[in-house]
N, CA, C and O atoms as a GROMACS GRO file, in nm:
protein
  296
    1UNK      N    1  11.165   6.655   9.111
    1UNK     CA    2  11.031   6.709   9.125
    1UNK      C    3  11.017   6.771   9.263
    1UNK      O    4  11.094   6.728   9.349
    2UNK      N    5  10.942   6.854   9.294
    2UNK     CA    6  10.940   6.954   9.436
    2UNK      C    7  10.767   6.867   9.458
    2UNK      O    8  10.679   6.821   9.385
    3UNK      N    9  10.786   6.879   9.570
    3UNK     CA   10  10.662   6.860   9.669
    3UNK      C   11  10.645   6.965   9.742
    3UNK      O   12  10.707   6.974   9.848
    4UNK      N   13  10.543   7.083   9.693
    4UNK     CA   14  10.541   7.139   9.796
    4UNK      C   15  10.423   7.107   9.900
    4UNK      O   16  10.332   7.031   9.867
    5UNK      N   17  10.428   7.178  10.052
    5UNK     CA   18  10.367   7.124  10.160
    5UNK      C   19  10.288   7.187  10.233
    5UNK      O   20  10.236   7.157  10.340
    6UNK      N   21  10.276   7.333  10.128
    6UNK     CA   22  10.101   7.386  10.153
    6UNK      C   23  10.162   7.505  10.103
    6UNK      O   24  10.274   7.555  10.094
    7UNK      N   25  10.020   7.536  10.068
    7UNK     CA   26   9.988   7.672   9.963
    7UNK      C   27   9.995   7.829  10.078
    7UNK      O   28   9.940   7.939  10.078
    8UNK      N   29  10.092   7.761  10.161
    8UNK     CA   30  10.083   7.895  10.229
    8UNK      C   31  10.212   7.965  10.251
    8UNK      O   32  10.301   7.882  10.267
    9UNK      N   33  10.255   8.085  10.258
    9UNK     CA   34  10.349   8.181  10.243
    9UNK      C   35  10.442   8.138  10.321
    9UNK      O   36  10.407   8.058  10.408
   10UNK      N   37  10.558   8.172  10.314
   10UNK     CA   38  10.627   8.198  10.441
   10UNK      C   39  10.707   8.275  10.422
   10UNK      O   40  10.750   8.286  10.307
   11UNK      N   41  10.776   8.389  10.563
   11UNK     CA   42  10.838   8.491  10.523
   11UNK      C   43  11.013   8.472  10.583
   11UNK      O   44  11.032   8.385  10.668
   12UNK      N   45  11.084   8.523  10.554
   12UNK     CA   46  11.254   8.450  10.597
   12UNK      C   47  11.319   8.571  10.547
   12UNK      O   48  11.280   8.648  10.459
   13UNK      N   49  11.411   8.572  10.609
   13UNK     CA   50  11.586   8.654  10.544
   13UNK      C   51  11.674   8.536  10.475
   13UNK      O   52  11.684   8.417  10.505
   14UNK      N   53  11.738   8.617  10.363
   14UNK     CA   54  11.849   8.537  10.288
   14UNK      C   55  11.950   8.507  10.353
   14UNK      O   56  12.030   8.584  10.300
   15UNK      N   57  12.043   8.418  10.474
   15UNK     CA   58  12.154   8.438  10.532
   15UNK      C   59  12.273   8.382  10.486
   15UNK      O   60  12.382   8.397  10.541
   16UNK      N   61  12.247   8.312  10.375
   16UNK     CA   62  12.401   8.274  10.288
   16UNK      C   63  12.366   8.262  10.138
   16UNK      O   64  12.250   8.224  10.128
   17UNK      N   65  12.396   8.272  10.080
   17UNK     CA   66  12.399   8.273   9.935
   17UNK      C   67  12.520   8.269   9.806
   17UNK      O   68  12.550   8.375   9.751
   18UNK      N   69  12.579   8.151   9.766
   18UNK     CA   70  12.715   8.149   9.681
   18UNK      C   71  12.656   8.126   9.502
   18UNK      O   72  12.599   8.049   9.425
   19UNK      N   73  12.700   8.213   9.510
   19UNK     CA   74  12.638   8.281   9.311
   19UNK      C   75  12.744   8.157   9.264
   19UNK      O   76  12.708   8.098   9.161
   20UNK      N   77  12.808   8.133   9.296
   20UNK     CA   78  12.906   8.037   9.178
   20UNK      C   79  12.824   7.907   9.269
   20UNK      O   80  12.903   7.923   9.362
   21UNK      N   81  12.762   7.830   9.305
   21UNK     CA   82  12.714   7.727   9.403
   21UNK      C   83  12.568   7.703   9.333
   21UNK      O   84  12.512   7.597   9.306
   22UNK      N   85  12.523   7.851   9.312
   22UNK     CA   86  12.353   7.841   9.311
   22UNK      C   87  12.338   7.852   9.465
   22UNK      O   88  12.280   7.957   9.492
   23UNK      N   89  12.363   7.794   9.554
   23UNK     CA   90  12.281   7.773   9.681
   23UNK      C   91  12.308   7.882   9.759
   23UNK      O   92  12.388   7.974   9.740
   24UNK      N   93  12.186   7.850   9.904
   24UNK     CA   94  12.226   7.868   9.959
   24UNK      C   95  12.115   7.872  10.099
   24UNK      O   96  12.045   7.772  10.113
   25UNK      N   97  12.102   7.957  10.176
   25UNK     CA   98  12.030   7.922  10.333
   25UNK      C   99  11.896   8.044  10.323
   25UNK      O  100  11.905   8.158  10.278
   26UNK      N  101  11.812   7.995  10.362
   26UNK     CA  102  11.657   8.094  10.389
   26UNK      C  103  11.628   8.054  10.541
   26UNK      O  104  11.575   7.949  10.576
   27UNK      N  105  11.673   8.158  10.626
   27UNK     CA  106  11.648   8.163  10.771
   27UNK      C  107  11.455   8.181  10.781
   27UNK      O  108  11.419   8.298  10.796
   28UNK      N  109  11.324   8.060  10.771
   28UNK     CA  110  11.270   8.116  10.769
   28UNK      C  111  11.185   8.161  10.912
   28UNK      O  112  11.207   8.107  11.020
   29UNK      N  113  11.112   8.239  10.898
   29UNK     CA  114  10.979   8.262  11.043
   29UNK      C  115  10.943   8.169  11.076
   29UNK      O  116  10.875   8.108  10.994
   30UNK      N  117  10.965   8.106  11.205
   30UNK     CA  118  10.930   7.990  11.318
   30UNK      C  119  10.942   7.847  11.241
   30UNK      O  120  10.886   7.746  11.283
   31UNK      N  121  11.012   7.850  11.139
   31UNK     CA  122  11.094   7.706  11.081
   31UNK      C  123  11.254   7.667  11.096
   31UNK      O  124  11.300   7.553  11.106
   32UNK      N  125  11.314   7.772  11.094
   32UNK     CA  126  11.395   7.797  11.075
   32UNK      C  127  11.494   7.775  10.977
   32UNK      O  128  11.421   7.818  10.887
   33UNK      N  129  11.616   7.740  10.905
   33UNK     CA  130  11.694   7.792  10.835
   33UNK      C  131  11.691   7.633  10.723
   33UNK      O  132  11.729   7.523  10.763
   34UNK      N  133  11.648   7.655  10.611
   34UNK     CA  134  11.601   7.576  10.462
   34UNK      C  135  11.701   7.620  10.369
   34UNK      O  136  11.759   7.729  10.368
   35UNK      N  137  11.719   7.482  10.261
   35UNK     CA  138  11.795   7.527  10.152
   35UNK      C  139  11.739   7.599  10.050
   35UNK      O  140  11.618   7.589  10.032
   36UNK      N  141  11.817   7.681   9.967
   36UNK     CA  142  11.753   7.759   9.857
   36UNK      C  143  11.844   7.772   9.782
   36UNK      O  144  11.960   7.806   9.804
   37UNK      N  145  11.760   7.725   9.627
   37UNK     CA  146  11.811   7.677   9.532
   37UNK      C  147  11.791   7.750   9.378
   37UNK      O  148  11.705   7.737   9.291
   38UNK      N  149  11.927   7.838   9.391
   38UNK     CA  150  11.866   7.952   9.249
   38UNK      C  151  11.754   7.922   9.160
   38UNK      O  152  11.686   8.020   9.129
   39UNK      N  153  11.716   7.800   9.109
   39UNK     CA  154  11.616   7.788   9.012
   39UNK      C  155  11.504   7.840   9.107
   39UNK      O  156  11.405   7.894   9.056
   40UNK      N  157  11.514   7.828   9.235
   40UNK     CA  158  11.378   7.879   9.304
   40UNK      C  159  11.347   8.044   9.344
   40UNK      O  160  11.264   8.091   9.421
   41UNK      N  161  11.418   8.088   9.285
   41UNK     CA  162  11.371   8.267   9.303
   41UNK      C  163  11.297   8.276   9.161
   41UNK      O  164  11.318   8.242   9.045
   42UNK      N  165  11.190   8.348   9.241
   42UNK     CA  166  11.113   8.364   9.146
   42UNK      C  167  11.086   8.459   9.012
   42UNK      O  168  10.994   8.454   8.931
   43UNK      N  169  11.218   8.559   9.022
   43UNK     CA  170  11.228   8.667   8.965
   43UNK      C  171  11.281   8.616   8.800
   43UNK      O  172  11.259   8.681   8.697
   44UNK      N  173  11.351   8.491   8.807
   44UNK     CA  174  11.481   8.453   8.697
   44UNK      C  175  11.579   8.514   8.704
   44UNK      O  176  11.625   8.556   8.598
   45UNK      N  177  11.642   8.540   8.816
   45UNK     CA  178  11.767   8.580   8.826
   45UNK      C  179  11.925   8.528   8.912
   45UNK      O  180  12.038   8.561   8.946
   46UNK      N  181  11.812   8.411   8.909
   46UNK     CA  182  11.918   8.315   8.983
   46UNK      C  183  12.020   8.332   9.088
   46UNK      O  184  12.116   8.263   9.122
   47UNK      N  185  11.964   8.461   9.135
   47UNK     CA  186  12.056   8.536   9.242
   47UNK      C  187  11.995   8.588   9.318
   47UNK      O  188  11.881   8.622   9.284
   48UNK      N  189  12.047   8.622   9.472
   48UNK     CA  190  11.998   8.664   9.532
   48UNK      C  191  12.094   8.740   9.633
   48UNK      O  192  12.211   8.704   9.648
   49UNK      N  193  12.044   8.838   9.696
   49UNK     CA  194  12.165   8.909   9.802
   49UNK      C  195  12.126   8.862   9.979
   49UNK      O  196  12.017   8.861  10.034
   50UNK      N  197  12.232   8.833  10.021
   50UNK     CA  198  12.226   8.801  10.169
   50UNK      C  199  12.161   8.927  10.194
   50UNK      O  200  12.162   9.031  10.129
   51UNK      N  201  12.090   8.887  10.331
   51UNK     CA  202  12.055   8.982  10.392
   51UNK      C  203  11.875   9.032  10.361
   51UNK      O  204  11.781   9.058  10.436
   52UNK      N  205  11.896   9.026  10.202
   52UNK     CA  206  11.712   9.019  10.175
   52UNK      C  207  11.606   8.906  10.237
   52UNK      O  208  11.610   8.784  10.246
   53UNK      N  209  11.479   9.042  10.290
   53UNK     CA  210  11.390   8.968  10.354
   53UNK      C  211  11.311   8.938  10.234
   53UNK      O  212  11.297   9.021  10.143
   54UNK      N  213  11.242   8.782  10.230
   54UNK     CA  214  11.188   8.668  10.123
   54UNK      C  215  11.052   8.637  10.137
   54UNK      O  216  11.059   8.559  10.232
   55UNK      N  217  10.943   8.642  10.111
   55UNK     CA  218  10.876   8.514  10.088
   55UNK      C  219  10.872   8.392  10.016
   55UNK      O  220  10.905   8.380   9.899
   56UNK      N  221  10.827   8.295  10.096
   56UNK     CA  222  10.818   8.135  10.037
   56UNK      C  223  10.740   8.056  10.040
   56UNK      O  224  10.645   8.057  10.119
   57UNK      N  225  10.762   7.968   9.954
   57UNK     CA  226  10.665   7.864  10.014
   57UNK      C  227  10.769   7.749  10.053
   57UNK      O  228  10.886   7.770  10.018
   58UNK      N  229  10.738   7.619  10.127
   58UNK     CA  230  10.788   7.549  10.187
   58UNK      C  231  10.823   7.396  10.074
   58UNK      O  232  10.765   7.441   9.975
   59UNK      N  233  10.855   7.310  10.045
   59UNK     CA  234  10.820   7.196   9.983
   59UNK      C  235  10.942   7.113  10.018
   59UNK      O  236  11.021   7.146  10.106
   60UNK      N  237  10.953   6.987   9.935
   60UNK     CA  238  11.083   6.907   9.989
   60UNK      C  239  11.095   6.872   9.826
   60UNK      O  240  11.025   6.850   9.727
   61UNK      N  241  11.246   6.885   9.871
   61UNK     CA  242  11.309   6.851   9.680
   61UNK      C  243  11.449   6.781   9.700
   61UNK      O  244  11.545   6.837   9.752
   62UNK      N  245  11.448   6.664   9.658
   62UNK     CA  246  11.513   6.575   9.662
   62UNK      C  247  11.551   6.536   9.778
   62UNK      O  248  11.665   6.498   9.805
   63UNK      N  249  11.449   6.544   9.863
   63UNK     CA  250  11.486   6.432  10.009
   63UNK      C  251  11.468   6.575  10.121
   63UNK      O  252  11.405   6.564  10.227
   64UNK      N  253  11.512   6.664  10.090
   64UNK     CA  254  11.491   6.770  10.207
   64UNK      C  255  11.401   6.889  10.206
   64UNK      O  256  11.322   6.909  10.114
   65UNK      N  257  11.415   6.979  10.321
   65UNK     CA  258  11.291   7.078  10.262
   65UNK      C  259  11.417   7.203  10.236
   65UNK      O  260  11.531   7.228  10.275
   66UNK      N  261  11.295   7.269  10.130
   66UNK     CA  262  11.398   7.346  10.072
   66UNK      C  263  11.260   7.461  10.052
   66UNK      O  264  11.143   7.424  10.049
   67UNK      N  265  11.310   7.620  10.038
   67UNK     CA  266  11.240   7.709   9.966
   67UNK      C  267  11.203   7.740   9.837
   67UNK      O  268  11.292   7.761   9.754
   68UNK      N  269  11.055   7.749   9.799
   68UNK     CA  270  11.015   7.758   9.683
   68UNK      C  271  10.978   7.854   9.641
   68UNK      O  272  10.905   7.912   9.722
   69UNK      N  273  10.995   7.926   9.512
   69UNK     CA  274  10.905   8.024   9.454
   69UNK      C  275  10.957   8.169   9.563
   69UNK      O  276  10.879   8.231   9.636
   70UNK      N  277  11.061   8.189   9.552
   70UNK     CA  278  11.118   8.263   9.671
   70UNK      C  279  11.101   8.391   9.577
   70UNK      O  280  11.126   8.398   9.456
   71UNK      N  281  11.056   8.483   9.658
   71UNK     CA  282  11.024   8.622   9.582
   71UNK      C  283  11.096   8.724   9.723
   71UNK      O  284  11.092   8.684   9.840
   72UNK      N  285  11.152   8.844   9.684
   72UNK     CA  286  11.214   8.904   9.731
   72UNK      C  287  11.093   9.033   9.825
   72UNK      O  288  11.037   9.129   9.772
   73UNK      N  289  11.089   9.019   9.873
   73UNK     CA  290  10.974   9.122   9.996
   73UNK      C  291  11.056   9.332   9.967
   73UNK      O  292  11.155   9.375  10.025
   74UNK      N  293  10.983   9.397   9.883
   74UNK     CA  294  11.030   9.519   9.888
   74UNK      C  295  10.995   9.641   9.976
   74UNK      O  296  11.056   9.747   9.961
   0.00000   0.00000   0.00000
């Protein structure tokens, strides 16, 4: 289950991402660098490209904080 830890945005770059893993790193704005977890892009595409700038939201899922609802910033 995700907890997230407020209804408010946050914006980040993608800086690692392994398609065969699912995972991977969301460098975000003045938090700094969270796990991200393919089920959490919000598009259904379970992928994502390094280097894309993100919005998020923040929450903790299974013990750590991780990025939620990650949508790709165009």
């Amino acid at each position: 289950m995700n907890v997230v830890h407020s209804l408010r945005r946050h914006t980040g770059v993608v800086s690692t991402f392994d398609n065969d893993a699912g995972l991977g790193i969301v460098d975000v704005d003045g938090h700094g660098p969270v796990t991200l977890h393919c089920v959490s892009i919000a598009d259904g595409s379970r992928s994502i490209a390094v280097g894309t700038r993100v919005r998020c939201r923040l929450g903790e899922r299974l013990g750590s904080l991780e990025a939620l609802e990650v949508e790709a910033i165009h």
